[in-house]
HTML snippet that shows the backbone in 3Dmol.js (N, CA, C, O; Angstrom):
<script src="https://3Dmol.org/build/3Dmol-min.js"></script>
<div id="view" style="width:600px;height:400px;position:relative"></div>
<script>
const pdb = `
ATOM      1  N   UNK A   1       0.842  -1.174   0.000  1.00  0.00           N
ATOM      2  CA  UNK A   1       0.000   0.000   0.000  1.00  0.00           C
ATOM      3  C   UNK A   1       0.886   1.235   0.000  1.00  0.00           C
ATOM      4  O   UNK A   1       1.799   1.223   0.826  1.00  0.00           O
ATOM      5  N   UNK A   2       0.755   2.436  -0.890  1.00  0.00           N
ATOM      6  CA  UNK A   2       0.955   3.478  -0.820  1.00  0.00           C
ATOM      7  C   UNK A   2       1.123   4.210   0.389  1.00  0.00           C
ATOM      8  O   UNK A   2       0.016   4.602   0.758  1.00  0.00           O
ATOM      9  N   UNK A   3       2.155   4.616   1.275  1.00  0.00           N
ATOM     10  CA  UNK A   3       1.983   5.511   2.262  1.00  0.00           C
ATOM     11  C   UNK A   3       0.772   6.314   2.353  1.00  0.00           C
ATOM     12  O   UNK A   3       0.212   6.106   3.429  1.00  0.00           O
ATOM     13  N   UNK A   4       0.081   7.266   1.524  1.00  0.00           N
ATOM     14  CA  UNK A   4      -0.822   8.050   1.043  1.00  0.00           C
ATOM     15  C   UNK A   4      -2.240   7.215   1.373  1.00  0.00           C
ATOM     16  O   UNK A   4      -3.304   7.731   1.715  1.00  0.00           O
ATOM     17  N   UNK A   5      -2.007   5.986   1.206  1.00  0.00           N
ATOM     18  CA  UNK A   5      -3.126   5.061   0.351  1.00  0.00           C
ATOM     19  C   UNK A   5      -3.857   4.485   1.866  1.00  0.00           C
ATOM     20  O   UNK A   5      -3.313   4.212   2.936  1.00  0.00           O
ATOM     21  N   UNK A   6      -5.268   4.435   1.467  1.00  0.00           N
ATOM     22  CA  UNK A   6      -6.483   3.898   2.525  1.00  0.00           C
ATOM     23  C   UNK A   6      -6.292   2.770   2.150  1.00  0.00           C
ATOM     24  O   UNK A   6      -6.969   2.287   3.058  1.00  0.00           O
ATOM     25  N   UNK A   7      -5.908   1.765   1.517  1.00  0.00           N
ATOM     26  CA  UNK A   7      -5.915   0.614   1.026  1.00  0.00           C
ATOM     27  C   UNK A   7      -5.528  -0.392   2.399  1.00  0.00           C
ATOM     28  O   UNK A   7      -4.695  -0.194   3.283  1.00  0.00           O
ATOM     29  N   UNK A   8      -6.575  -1.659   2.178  1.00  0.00           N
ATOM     30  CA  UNK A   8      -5.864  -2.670   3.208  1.00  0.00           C
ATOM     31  C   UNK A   8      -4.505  -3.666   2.866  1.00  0.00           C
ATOM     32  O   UNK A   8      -4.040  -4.113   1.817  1.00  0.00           O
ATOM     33  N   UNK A   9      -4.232  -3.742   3.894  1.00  0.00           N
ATOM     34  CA  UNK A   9      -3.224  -5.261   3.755  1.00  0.00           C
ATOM     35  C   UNK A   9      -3.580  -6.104   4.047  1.00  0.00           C
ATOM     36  O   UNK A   9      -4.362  -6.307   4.976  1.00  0.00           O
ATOM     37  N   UNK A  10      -2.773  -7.362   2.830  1.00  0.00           N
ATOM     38  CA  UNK A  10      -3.767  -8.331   3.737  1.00  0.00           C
ATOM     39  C   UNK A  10      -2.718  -9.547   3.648  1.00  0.00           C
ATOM     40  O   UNK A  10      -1.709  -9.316   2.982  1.00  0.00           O
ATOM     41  N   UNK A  11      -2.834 -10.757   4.215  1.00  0.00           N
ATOM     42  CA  UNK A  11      -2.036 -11.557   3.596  1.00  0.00           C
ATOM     43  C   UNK A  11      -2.898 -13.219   4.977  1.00  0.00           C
ATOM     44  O   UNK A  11      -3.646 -13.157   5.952  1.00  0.00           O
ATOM     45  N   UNK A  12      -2.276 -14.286   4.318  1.00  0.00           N
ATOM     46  CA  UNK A  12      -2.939 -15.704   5.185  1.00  0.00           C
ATOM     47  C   UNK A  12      -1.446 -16.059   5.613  1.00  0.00           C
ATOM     48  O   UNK A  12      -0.400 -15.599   5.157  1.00  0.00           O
ATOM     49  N   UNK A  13      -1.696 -17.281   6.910  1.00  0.00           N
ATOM     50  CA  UNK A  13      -1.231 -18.084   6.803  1.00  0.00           C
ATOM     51  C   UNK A  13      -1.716 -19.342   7.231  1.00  0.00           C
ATOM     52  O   UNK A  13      -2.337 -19.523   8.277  1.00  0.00           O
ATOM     53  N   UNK A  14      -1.267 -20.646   5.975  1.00  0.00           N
ATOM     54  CA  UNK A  14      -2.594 -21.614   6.119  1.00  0.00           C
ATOM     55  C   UNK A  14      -4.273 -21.167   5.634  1.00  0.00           C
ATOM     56  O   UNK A  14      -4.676 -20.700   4.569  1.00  0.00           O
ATOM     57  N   UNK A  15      -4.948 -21.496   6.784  1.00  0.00           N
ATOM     58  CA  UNK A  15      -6.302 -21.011   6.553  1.00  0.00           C
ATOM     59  C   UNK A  15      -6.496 -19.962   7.221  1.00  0.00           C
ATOM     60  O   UNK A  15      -7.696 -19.694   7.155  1.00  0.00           O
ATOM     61  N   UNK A  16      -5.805 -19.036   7.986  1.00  0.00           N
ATOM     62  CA  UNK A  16      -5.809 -17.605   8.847  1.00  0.00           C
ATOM     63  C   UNK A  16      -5.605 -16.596   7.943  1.00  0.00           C
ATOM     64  O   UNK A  16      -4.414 -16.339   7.767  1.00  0.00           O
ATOM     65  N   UNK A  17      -6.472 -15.873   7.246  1.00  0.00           N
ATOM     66  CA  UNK A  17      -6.228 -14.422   6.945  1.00  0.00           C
ATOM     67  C   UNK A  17      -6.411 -13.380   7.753  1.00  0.00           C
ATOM     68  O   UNK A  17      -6.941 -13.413   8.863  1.00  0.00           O
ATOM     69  N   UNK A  18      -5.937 -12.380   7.152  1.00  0.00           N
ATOM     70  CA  UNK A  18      -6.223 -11.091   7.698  1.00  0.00           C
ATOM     71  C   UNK A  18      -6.422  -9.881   7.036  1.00  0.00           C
ATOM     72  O   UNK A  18      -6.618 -10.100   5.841  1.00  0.00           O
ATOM     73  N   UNK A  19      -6.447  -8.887   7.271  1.00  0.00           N
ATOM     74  CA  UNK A  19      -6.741  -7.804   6.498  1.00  0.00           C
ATOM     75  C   UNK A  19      -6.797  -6.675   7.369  1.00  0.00           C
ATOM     76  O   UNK A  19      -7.637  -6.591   8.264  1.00  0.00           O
ATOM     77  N   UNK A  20      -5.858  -5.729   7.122  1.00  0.00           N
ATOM     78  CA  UNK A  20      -5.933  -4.352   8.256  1.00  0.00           C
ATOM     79  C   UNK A  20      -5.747  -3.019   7.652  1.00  0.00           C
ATOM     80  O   UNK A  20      -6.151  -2.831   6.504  1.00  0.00           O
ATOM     81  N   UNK A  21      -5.347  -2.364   8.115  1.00  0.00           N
ATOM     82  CA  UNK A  21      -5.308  -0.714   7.681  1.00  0.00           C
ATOM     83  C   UNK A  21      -5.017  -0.091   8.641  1.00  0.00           C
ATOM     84  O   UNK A  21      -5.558  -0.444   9.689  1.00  0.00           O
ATOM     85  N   UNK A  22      -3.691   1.524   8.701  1.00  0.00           N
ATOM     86  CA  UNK A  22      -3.547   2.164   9.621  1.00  0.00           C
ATOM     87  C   UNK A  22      -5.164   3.271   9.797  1.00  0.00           C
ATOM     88  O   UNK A  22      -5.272   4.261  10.520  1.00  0.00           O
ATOM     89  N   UNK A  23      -5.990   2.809   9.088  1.00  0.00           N
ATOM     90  CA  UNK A  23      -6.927   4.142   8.900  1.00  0.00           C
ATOM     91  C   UNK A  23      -8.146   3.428   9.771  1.00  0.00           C
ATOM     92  O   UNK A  23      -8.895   4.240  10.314  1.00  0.00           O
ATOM     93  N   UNK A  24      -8.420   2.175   9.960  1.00  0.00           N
ATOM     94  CA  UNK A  24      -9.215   1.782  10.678  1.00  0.00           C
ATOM     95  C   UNK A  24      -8.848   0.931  11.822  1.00  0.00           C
ATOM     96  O   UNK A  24      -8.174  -0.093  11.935  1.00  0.00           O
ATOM     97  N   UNK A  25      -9.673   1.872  12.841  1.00  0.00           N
ATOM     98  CA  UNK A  25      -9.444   1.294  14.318  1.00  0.00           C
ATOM     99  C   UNK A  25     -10.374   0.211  14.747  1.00  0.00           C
ATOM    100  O   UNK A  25     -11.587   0.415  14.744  1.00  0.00           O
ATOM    101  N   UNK A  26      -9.794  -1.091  15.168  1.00  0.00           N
ATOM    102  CA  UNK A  26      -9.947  -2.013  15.450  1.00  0.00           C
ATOM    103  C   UNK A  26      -9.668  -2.492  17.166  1.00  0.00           C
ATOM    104  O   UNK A  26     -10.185  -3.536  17.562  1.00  0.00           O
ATOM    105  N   UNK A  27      -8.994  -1.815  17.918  1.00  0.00           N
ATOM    106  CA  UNK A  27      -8.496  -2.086  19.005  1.00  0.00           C
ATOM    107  C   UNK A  27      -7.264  -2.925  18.929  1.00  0.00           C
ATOM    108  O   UNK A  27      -6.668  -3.221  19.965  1.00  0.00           O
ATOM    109  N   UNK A  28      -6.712  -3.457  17.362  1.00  0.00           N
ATOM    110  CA  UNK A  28      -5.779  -4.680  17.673  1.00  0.00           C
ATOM    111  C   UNK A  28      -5.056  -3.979  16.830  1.00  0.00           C
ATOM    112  O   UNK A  28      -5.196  -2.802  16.497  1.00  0.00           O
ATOM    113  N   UNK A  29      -3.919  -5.109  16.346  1.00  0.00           N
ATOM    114  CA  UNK A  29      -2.511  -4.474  15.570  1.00  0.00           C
ATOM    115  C   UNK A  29      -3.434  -3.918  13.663  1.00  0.00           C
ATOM    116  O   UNK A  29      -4.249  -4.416  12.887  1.00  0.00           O
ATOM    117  N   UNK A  30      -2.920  -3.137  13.725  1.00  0.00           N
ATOM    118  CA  UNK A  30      -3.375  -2.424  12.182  1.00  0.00           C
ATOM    119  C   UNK A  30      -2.169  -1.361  11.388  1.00  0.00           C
ATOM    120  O   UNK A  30      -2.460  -0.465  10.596  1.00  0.00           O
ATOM    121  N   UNK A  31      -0.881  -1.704  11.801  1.00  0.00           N
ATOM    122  CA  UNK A  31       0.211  -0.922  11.694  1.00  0.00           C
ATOM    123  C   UNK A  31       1.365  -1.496   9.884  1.00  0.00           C
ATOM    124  O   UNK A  31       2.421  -2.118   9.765  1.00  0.00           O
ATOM    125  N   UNK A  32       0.613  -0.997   9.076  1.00  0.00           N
ATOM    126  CA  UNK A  32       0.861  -1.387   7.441  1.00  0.00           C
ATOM    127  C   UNK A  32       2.160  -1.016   7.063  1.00  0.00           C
ATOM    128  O   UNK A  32       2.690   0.081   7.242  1.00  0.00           O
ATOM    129  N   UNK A  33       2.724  -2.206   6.423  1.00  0.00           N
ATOM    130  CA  UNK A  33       4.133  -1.414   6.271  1.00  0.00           C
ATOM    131  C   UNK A  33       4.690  -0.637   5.522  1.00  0.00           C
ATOM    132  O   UNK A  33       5.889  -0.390   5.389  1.00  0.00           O
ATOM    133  N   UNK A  34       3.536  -0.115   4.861  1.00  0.00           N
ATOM    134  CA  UNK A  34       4.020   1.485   4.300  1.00  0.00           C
ATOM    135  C   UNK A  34       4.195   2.676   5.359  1.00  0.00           C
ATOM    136  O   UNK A  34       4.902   3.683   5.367  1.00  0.00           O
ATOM    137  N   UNK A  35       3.106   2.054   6.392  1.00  0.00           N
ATOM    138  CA  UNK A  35       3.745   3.032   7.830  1.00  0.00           C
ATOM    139  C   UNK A  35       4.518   2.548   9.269  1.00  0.00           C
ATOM    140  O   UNK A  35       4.218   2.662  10.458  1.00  0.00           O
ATOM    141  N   UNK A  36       5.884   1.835   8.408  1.00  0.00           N
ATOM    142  CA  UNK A  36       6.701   1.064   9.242  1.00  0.00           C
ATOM    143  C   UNK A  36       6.257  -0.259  10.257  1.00  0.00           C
ATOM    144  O   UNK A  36       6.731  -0.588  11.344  1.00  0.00           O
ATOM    145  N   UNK A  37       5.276  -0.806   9.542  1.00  0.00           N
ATOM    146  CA  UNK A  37       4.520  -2.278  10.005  1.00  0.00           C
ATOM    147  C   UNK A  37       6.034  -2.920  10.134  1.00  0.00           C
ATOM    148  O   UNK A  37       7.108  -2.519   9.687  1.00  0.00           O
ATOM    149  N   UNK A  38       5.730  -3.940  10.830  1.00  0.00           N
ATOM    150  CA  UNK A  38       6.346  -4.745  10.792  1.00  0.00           C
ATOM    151  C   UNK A  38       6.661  -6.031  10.020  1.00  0.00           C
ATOM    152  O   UNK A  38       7.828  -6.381   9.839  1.00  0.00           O
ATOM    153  N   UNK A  39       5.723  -6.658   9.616  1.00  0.00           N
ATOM    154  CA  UNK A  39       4.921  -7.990   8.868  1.00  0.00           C
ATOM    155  C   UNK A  39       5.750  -7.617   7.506  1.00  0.00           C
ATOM    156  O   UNK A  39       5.681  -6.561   6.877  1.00  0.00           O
ATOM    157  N   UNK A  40       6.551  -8.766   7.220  1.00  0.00           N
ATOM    158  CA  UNK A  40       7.290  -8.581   5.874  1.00  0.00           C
ATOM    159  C   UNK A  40       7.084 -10.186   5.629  1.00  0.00           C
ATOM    160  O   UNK A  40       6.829 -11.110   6.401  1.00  0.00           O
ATOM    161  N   UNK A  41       7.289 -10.119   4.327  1.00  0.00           N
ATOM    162  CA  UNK A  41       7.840 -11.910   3.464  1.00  0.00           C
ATOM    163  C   UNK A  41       8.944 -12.372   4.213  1.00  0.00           C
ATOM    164  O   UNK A  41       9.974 -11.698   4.195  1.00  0.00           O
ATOM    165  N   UNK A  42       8.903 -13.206   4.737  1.00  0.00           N
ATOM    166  CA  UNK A  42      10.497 -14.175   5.159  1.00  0.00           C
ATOM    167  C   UNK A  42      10.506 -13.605   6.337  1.00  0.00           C
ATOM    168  O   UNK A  42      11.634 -13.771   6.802  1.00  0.00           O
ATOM    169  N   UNK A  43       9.738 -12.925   7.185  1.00  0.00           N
ATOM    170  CA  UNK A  43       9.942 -12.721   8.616  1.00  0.00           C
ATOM    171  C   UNK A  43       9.207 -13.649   9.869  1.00  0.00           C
ATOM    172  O   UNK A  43       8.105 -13.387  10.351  1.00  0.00           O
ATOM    173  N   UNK A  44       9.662 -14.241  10.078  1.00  0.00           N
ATOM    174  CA  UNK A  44       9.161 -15.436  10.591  1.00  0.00           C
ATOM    175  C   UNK A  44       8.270 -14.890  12.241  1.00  0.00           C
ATOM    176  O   UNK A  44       9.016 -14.340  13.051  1.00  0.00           O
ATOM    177  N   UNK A  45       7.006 -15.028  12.592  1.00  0.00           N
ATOM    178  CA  UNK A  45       6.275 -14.338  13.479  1.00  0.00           C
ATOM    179  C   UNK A  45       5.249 -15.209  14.484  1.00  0.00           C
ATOM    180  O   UNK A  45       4.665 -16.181  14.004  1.00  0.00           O
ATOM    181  N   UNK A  46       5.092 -14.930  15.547  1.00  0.00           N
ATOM    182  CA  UNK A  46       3.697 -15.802  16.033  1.00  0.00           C
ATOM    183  C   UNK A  46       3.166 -15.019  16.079  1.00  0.00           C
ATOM    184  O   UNK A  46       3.616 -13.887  16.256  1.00  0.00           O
ATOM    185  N   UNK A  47       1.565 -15.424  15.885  1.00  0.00           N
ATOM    186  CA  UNK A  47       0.719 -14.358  15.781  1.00  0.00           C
ATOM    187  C   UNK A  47      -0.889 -14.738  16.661  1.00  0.00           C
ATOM    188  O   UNK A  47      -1.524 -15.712  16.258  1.00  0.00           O
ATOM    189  N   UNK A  48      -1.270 -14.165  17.472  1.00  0.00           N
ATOM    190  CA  UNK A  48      -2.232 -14.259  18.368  1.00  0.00           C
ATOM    191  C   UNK A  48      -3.463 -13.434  17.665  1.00  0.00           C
ATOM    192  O   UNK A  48      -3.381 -12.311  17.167  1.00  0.00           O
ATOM    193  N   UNK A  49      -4.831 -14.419  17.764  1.00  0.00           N
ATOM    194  CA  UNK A  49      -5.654 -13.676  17.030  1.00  0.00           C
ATOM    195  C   UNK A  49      -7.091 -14.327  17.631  1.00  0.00           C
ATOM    196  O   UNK A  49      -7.316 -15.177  18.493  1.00  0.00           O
ATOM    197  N   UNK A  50      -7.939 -13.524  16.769  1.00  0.00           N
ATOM    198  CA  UNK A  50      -9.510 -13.956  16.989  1.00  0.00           C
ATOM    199  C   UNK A  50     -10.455 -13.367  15.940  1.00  0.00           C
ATOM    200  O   UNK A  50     -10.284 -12.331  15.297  1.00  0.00           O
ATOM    201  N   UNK A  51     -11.369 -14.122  15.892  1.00  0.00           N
ATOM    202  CA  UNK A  51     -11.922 -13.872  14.808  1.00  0.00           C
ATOM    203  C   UNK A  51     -13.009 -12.985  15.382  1.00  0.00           C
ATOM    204  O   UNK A  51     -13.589 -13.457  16.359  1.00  0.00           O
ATOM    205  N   UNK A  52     -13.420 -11.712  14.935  1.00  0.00           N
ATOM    206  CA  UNK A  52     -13.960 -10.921  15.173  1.00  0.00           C
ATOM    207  C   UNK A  52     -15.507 -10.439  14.940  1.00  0.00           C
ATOM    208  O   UNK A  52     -16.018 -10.208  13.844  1.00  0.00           O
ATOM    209  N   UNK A  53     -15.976 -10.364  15.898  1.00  0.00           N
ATOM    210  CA  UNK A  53     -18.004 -10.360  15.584  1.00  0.00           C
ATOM    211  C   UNK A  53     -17.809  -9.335  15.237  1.00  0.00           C
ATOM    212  O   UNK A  53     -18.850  -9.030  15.820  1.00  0.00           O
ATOM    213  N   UNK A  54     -17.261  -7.814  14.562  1.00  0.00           N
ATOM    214  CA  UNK A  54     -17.860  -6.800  14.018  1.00  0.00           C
ATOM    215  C   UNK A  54     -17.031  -6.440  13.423  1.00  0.00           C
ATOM    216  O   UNK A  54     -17.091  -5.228  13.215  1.00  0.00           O
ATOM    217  N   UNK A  55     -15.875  -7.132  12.836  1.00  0.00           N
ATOM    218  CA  UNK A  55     -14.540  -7.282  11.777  1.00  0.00           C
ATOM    219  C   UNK A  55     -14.522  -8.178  10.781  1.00  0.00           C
ATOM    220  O   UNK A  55     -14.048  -9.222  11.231  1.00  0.00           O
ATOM    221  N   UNK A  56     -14.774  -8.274   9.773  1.00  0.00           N
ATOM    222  CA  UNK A  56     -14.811  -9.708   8.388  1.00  0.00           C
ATOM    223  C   UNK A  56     -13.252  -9.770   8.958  1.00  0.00           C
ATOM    224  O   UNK A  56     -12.297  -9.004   9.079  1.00  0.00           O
ATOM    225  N   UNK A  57     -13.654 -11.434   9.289  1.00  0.00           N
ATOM    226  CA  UNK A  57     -12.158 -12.039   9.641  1.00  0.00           C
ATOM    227  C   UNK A  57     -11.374 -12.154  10.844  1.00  0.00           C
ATOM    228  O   UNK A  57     -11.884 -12.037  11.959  1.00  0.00           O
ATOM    229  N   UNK A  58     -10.389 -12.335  10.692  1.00  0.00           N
ATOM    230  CA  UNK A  58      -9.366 -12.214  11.363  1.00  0.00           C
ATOM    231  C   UNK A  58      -8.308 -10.796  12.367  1.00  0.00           C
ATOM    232  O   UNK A  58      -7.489 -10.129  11.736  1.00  0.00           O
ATOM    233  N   UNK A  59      -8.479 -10.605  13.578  1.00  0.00           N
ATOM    234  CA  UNK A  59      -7.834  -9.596  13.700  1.00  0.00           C
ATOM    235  C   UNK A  59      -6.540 -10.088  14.966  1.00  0.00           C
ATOM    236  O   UNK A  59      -6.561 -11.129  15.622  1.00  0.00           O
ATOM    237  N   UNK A  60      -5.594  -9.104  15.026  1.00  0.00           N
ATOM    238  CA  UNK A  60      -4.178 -10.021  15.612  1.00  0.00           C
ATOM    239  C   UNK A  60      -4.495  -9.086  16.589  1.00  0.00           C
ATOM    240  O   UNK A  60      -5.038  -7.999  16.388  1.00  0.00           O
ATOM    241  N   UNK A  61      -4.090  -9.609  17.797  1.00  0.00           N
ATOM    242  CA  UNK A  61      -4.356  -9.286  19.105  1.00  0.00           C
ATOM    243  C   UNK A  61      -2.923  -8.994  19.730  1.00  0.00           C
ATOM    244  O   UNK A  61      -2.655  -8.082  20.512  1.00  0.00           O
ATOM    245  N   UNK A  62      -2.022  -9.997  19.204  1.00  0.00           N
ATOM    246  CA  UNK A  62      -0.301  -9.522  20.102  1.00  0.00           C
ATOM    247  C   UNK A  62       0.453 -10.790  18.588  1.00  0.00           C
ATOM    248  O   UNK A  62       0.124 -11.851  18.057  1.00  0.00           O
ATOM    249  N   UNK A  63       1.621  -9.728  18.479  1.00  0.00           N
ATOM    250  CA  UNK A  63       2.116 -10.364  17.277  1.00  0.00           C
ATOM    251  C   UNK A  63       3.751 -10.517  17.558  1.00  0.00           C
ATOM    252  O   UNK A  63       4.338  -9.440  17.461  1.00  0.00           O
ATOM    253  N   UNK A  64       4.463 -11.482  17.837  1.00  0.00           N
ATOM    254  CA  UNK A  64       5.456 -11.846  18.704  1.00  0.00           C
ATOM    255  C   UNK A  64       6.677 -11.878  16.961  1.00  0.00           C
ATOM    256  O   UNK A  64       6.388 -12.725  16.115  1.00  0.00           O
ATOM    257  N   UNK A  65       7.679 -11.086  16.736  1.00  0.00           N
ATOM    258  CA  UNK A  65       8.392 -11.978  15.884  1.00  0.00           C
ATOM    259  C   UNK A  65       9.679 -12.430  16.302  1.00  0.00           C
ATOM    260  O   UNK A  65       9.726 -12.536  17.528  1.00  0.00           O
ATOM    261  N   UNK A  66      11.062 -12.827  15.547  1.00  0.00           N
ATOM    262  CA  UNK A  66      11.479 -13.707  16.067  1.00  0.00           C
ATOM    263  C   UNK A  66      12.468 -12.892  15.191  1.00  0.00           C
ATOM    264  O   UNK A  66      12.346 -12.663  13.988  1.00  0.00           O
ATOM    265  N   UNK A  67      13.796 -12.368  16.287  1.00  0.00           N
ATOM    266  CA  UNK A  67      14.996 -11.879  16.264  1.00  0.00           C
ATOM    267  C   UNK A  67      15.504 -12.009  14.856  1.00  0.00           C
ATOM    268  O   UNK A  67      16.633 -11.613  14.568  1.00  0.00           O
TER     269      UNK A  67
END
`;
const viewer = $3Dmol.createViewer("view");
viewer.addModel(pdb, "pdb");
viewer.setStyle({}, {cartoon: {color: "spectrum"}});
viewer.zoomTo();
viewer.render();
</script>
């Protein structure tokens, strides 16, 4: 996503997707790495989540990665 850009991110792993945005507040992680997210390809992460009654999907609650 465009720094500029409302656009979500999104990406799975397995059968867990997700989908977030720095523009919508969720109470959980929503930090895109056009605005220094963390979540990259090849970054290996645990990720704590729940599926959300007033969110389509998946939202990460505490996202642990690994040195």
């Amino acid at each position: 996503m465009p720094y500029s850009g409302h656009a979500m991110e999104r990406f799975c792993v397995q059968d867990a997707c997700f989908e977030y945005s720095d523009y919508v507040r969720t109470g959980c992680f929503n930090q895109t790495q056009s605005h220094g997210g963390p979540i990259r390809e090849g970054v290996e992460a645990k990720i704590t989540y729940i599926s959300s009654p007033i969110w389509p999907g998946n939202v990460i609650t505490r996202l642990e990665l690994a040195d």
